[in-house]
Structure formats: C-alpha cells, structure tokens
C-alpha positions in Angstrom: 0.0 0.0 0.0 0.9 3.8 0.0 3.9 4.8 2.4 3.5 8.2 3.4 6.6 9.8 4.7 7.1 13.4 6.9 9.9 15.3 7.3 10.2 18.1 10.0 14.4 19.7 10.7 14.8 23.5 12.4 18.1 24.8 12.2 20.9 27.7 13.2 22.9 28.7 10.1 25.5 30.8 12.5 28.0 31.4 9.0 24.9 32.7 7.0 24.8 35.9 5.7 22.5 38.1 5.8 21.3 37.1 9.4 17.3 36.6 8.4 19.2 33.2 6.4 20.5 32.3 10.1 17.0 30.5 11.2 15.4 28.1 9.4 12.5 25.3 9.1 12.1 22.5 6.7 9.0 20.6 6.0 9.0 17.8 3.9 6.0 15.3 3.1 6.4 12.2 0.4 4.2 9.4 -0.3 5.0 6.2 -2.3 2.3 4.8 -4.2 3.0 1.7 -6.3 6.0 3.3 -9.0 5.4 6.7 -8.2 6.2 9.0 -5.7 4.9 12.6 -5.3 6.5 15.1 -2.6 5.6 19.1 -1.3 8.7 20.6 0.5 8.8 24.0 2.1 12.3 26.0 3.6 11.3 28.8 5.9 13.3 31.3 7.2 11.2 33.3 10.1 13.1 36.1 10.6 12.2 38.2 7.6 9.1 35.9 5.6 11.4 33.6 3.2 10.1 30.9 1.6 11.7 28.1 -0.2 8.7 26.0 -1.8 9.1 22.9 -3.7 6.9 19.9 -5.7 8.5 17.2 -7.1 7.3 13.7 -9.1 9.5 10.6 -9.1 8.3 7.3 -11.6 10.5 4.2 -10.6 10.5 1.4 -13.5 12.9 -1.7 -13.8 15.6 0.0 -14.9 14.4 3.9 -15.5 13.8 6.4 -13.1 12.2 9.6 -13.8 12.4 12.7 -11.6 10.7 16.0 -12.2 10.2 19.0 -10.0 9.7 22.7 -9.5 10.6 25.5 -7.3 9.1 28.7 -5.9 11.3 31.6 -4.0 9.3 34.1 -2.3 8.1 35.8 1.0 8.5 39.6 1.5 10.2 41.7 -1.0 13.2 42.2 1.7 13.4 38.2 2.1 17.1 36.7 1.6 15.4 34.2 -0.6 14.1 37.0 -3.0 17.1 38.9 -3.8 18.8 36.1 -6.1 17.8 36.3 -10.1 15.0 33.7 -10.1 11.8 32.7 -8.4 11.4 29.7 -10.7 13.2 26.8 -11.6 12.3 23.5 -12.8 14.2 20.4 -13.8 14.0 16.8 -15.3 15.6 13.9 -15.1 15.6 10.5 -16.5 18.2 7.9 -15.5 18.7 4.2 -17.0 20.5 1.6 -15.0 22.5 -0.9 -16.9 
C-alpha cells in the first residue's frame, strides 16, 4: 500500500549571511504509491518571511527512473530568498541503469 513519509528539521545557520538566512525550518512530506512517488517541500526562514517552496514527481521502473520537480522563492520583498535572479526553476531527469 501507500507509504507516506514526513519530514520536519529546524536549524541555526551561525555562518549565514544576511542574518534573516541564520533561522530556518524544513517541512517535507512524500508518499510512495506503487511506482510513483509525489512530494511538497517548504524551507522557511522566520526572521524576515522567506520561503523556499518545492513539488516534485518521481516514476521508478525496472531500470528507469524519472524525476521532475519545481521550485518557488518568495516571502517579503526584503526576504534573503528573494534577492537572487530567479523565483522559478524546474528540472528533469531520467536515469537508466545498466
């Protein structure tokens, strides 16, 4: 049957620059169902509203694997996770085993 899988860290990036990066919460949730696997993800940093949100889609065969996913940056127009070039990005994969 479906395996449902949750995900929870909280952690003190001392190194981090600027200091709203320094505090930050991960969420994950996944849930295997026969060969595929969908999953929801969500970095926050509290300080100043930063949000790191993710979706992804994995198909396991025999011998291919398929991975796609997609990801969001936003929060507050101040947010650390806002001032880098892109709110977007998406990728595939596909890898054969031989």
């Amino acid at each position: 049957g479906p395996d449902l899988t949750l995900l929870t860290e909280v952690w003190h990036d001392g190194a981090a620059t600027p200091d709203a990066a320094r505090r930050n919460v991960y969420l994950r949730a996944s849930r295997k169902i026969d060969a595929w696997e969908p999953a929801l993800d969500l970095q926050w940093q509290p300080r100043d509203g930063g949000r790191s949100v993710g979706a992804s889609l994995r198909w396991q065969g025999d011998r291919w694997r398929v991975d796609a996913a997609w990801r969001l940056l936003a929060g507050p127009q101040g947010a650390a996770m806002r001032q880098g070039p892109l709110r977007h990005s998406g990728a595939m994969a596909a890898t054969l085993a031989f």
